[in-house]
N, C-alpha and C positions, 0 to 999 in steps of 0.2 A: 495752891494749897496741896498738905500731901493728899489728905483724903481724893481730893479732885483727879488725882495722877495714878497711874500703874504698872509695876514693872513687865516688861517684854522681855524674854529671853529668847532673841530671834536665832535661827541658826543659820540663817543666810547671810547674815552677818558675822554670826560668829560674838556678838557684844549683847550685852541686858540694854534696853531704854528704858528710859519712860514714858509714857504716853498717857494723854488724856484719857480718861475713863468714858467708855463708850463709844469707842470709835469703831467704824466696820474694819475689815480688814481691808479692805482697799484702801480705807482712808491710809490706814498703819503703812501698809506699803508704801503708797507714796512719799510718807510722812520721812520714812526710815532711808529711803531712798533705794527700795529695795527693786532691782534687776535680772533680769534672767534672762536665757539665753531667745526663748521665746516670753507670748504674753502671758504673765501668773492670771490661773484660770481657779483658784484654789487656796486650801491651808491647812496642815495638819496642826489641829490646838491640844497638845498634851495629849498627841498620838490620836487624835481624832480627824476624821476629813471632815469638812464644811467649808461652808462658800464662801463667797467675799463681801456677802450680805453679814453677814456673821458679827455681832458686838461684844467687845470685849470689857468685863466686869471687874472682873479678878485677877491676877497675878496668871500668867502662863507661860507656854513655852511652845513658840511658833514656826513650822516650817512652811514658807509658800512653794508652791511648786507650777509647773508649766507644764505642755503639753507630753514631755519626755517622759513623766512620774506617770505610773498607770492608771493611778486616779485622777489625774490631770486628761487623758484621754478617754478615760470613763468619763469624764467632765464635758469635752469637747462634743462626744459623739451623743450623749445627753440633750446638748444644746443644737445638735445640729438635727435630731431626728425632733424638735418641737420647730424648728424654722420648716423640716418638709410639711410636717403634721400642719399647721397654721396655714402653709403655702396651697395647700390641695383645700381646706375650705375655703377659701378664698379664692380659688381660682373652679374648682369643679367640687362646688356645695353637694351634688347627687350622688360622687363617689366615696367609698369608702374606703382609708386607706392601710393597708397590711404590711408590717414590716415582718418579712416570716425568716430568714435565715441568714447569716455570711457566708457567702461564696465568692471569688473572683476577686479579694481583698476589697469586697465593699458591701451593701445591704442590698438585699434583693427585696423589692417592695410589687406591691399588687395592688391596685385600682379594684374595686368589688363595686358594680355595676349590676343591680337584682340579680344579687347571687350568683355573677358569673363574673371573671375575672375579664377587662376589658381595656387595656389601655394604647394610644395611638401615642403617636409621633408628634403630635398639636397638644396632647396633655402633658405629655413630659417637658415639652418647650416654654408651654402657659406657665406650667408648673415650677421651670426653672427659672425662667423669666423673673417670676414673683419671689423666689427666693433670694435673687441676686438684690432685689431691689429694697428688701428686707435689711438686706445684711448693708445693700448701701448707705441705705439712711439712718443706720446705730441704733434700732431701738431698743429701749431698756425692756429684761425682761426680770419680772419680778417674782419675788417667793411670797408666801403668804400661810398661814396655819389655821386653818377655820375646822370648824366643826364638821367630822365627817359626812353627818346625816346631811348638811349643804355641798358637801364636797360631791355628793351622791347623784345630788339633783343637779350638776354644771354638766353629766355625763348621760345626757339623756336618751345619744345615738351613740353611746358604747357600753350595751349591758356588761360585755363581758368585764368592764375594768367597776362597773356599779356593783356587780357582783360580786370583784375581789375585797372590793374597798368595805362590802358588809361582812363578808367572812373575816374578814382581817379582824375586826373589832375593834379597831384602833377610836376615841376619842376624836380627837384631832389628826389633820391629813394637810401634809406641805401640797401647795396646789403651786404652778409657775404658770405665770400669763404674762401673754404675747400678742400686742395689739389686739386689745379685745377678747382672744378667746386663751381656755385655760387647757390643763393636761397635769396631770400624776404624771413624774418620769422615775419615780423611788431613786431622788436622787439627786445632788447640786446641781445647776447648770451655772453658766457661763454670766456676767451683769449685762451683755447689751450683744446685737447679732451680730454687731462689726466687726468681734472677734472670732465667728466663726465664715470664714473668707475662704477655706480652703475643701474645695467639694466639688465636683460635679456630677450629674445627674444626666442617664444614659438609656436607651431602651436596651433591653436586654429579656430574652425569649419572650416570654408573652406579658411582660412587666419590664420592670425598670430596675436596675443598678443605681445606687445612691454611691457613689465613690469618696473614697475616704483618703485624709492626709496619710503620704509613707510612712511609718513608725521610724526609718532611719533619718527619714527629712521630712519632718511635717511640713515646708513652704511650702515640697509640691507634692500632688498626686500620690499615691502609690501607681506601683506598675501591675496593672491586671494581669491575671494568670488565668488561662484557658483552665476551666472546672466539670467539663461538660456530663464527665461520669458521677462529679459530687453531685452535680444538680440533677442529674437523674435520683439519687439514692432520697436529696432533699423531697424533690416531688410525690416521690413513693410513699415515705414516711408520710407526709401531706395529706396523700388520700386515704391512707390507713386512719390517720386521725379522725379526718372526714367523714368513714364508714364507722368510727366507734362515737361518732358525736362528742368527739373531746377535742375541742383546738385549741382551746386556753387552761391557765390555770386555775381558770375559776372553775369551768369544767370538771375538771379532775378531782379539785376538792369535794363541788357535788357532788360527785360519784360518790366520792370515799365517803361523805358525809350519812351517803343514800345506803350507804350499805354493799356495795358492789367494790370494794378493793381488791377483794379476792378473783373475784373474775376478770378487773384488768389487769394482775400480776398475769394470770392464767394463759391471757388470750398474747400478753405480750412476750412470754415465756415460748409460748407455743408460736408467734412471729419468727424467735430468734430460731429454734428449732427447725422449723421448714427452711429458713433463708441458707442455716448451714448444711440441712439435709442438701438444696439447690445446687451450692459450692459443690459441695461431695460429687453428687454428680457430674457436675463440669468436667471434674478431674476425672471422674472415671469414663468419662467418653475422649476423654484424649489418653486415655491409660499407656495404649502404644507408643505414644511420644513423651510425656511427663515421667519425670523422674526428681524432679527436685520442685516442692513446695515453699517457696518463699512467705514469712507472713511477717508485716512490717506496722506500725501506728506510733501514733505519739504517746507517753507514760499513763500509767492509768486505763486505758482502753480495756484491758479483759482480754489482751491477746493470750494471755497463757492457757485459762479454760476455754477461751475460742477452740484454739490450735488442739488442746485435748478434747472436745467435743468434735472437732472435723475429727479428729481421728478416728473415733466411736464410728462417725458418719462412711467414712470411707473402708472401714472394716467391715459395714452391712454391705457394703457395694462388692467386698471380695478382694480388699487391695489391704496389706498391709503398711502400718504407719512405721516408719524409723523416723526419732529423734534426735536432732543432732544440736547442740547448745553452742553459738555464738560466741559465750562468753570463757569457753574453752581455749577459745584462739587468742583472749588477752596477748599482746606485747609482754617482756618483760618491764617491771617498774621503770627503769631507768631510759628505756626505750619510749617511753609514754611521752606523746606529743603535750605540750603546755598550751595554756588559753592565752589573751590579751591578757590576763592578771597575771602569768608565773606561775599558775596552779594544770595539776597533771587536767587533761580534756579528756577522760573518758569516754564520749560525747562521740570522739568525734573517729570519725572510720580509720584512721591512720594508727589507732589505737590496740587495733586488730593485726595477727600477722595474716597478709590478704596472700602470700604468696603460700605461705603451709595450706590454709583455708584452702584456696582453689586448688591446689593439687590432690590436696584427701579428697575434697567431692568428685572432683573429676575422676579418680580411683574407683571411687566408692559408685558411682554412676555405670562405669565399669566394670564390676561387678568384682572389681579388689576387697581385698580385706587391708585396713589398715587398723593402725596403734593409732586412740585417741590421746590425745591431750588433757590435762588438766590444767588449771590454774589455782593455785594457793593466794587466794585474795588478802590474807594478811600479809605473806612474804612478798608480793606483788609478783610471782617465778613460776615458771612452767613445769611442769612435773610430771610423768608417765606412770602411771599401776599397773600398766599391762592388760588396760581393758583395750578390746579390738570391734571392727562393727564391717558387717560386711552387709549389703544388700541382695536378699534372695530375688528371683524373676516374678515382676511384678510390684514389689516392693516400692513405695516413694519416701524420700527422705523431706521431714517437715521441718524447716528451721524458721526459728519465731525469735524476733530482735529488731532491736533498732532500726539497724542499716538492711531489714532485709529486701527493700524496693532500692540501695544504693547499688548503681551499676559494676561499680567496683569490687564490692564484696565476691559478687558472683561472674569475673567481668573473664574466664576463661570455659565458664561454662558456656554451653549451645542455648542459645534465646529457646528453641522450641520443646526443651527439654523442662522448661522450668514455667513455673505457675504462680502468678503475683497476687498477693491478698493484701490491701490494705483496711487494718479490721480499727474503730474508732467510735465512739461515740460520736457520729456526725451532726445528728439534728433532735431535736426534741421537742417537748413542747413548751409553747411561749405564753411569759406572763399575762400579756391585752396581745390584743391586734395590733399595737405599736410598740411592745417591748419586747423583744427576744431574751433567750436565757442564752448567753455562754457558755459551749461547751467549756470552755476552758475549766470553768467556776464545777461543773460538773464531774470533770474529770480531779480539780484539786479535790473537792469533799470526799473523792473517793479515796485519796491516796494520804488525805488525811489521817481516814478512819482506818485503814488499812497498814499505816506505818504505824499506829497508836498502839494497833493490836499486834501487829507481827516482828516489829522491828524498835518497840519502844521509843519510838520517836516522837516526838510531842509533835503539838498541834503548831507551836510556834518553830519547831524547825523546819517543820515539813514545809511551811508557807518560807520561812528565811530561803530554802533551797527552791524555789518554785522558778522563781525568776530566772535564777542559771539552769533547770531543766530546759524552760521555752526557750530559751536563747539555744539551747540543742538542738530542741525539735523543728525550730524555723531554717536552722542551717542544716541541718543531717536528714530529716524527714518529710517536710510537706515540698521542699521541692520534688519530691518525684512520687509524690500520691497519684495523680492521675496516672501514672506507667504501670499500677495494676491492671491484671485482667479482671477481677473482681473489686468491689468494695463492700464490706460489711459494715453494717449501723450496730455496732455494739449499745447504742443507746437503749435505755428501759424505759418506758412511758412512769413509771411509778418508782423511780429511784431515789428520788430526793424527798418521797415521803418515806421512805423506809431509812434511809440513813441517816436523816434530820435528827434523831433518837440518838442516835449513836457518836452522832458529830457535835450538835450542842454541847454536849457538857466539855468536849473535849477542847472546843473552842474558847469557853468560858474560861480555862486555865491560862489561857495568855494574859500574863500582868498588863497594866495600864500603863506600867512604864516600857513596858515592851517594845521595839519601833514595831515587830509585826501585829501589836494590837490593832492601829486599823483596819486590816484586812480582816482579822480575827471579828471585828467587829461587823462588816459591810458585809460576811457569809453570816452571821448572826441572826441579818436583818434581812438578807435572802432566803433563808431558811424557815423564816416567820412566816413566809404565804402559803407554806407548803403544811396540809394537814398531814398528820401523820398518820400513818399504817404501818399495823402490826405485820412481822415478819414469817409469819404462823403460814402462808402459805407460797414461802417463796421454796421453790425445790433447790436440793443437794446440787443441783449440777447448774444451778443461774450464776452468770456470769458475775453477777453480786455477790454471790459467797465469795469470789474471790479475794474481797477486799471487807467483809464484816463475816466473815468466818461461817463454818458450818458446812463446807462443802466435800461433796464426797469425793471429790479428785487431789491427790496428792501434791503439794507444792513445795520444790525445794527450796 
């Protein structure tokens, strides 16, 4: 009967069905005989994600996706931090376990042992042992929506996620259980372990590495990358949390709640400030050799008021700062390297002319005077005014870009001559003791709000464009983050309650028939744990003005 039937507008197909009314989407998949290249872990229904638990009532319009789709590996990695989570009560009931950061292209986890961090070689083994056997035997893990105030009581040895779940105020709360025990992961997982197969679990400093599928090949591994200076910066941050008794976000909220916002802007203001005063120094004890300042990160970070507060910093020290703009050295248009699509790669260092670049610093290091360059970014063409820049004795040249850690940019200058910074929101703080936050998701909300204000760009192109930025910054920049002498944590303990204000509404303007409405919607829902705080006592010169306005340093 019709009533009984409903139409599907799949787009993996490409064709409308019709389908039974009420079928999950697994069923539908099947049904429709729908394929991909890996296993469909997912579904966008009329530009929404949800799982494959998910029934269908009404008329819509479906996209499944795999582990390639970003929500499909938000899915994966979902599914696989509730196989560790499960695996450690079940294998070591006394320990507690901590998933605190990404480094080394995998999760760095912590064993909490009365309050001290404690894990062997026999726990990670038990521990993976039980996981493999998990994932052998298929078992289903399910969703379920009950009543908060019960959701509250399943979490008896994790105040801090009892605590978010009451701040939140949510009604009902999706819980997923996994042989017997449950977890909040704010978020779908995956219907059974057997498709999360691809992992392994490693000791790593005084904890364990959770290793994750490649993003270019999910069937294997990713390849580890030596971290040793990120995981210093991670640790640091760590114990600063530590000393301010904020490790979660339920933490933070209390604070804010308690009346104390102002004081952790203060004290976190007053972090970045010493760490750049630090730099400053560095450089001015190598003042005799330094001459050229390199400072590098991925979009979003706050490299521009970084690099104008080192300069502040380095002018108390008695050294003046020279300027020198990256994006002077544009190629002509025509000259501009193209991507895998046919589209110009601004992106990417070949973009640059690296052979003018290094002969002007080399010059200029020299204590030459050269004729800068311009570039007319609507003609796409180089252009001279007749401005010139010479460096007086003493002087160091700051240049803040992309490619500023790519060897090539700078690849005729003398190694000892030059000073590497890579500046980044690296770690913050996390939602439970088993959810992390994303810098990524950190760094979009910034560049959100800050293209909404500065460059008229909505909320849904900024996210359209997001995905061809990472794809820059995984090829042009994180390969040579470690080859800083420095690392700065551009991160702010209190940023995502202060821009929550500013980004909501902004988010809210993406249509529903948008494709970037899901993600529009999935920062909506991450933005909802975060109390907000008033911006009343952020100073002129925080690295957050740079991107929700109000700051006393100039930006071209």
């Amino acid at each position: 009967m019709a009533d009984q039937t409903i139409k599907i507008i799949c787009a993996n197909t490409g064709a409308t069905h019709e389908v039974e009314r009420g079928l999950t989407l697994s069923e539908i998949a099947t049904k429709l005989g729908v394929e991909l290249k890996y296993s469909i872990l997912g579904a966008q229904v009329n530009n929404k994600n949800v799982g494959l638990t998910y029934r269908l009532y009404q008329p819509k319009k479906v996209q499944f996706f795999d582990i390639t789709h970003p929500e499909g590996r938000r899915t994966y990695l979902r599914s696989l931090r509730l196989l560790l989570i499960v695996a450690v009560k079940e294998t070591l009931p006394d320990a507690q376990l901590r998933i605190t950061h990404s480094v080394s292209r995998g999760l760095y986890c912590e064993l909490i042992r009365n309050g001290q961090c404690s894990v062997s070689l026999d726990d990670v083994d038990a521990i993976k042992d039980r996981m493999r056997q998990l994932v052998a035997s298929k078992l289903p893990i399910t969703r379920e929506e009950i009543e908060t105030t019960e959701a509250i009581k399943l979490f008896t040895d994790m105040p801090d996620k009892q605590q978010l779940l009451t701040q939140h105020g949510d009604i009902f709360t999706t819980v997923h259980h996994l042989n017997g025990h449950s977890s909040v992961l704010y978020g779908d997982l995956v219907p059974n372990t057997g498709i999360v197969d691809v992992w392994d679990l490693i000791p790593y400093f005084d904890g364990m590495l959770l290793r994750l599928p490649s993003s270019a090949n999910p069937e294997v591994l990713g390849d580890m990358v030596k971290q040793d200076k990120m995981f210093g910066i991670f640790q640091e941050f760590d114990s600063w949390l530590n000393l301010m008794h904020v490790q979660t976000l339920s933490d933070l909220n209390k604070a804010i709640i308690e009346g104390k916002g102002g004081q952790i802007i203060n004290i976190a203001e007053a972090l970045h400030e010493k760490k750049i005063s630090r730099i400053a120094d560095m450089i001015a004890e190598r003042r005799d050799k330094v001459k050229v300042v390199l400072i590098s990160g991925p979009s979003s970070s706050g490299k521009t008021t970084f690099s104008k507060r080192l300069g502040l910093q380095l002018m108390v020290n008695g050294i003046r700062p020279v300027t020198l703009s990256i994006d002077n050295y544009f190629v002509d248009r025509e000259k501009t390297p193209l991507d895998e699509n046919g589209e110009y790669d601004f992106e990417a260092v070949e973009a640059i002319d690296i052979k003018t670049f290094n002969e002007q610093l080399l010059a200029l290091t020299q204590g030459k005077e050269v004729e800068i360059p311009k570039f007319d970014f609507k003609k796409g063409a180089r252009y001279y005014d007749g401005e010139k820049l010479k460096m007086e004795e003493g002087d160091v040249l700051v240049i803040e870009g992309t490619h500023g850690l790519t060897p090539q940019l700078t690849e005729d200058i003398p190694s000892d001559v030059k000073f590497r910074i890579y500046a980044a929101p690296l770690s913050g703080i996390n939602i439970d003791a088993t959810t992390r936050i994303q810098t990524t998701d950190n760094r979009l909300i910034r560049r959100i709000v800050r293209d909404y204000q500065t460059r008229g760009y909505s909320a849904q192109d900024t996210i359209a464009r997001w995905p061809s930025v990472r794809r820059g910054e995984d090829k042009y920049i994180y390969p040579n983050q470690e080859e800083a002498d420095v690392m700065f944590n551009s991160n702010l303990l209190y940023e995502m309650c202060v821009l929550k204000a500013k980004a909501e509404p902004m988010l809210l303007e993406v249509a529903p028939n948008a494709p970037e409405y899901a993600e529009a919607r999935r920062l909506i829902k991450f933005l909802s744990y975060f109390k907000a705080l008033a911006s009343d006592n952020l100073p002129p010169t925080s690295i957050l003005r740079e991107f929700m306005g109000g700051s006393s340093f100039h930006y071209d």
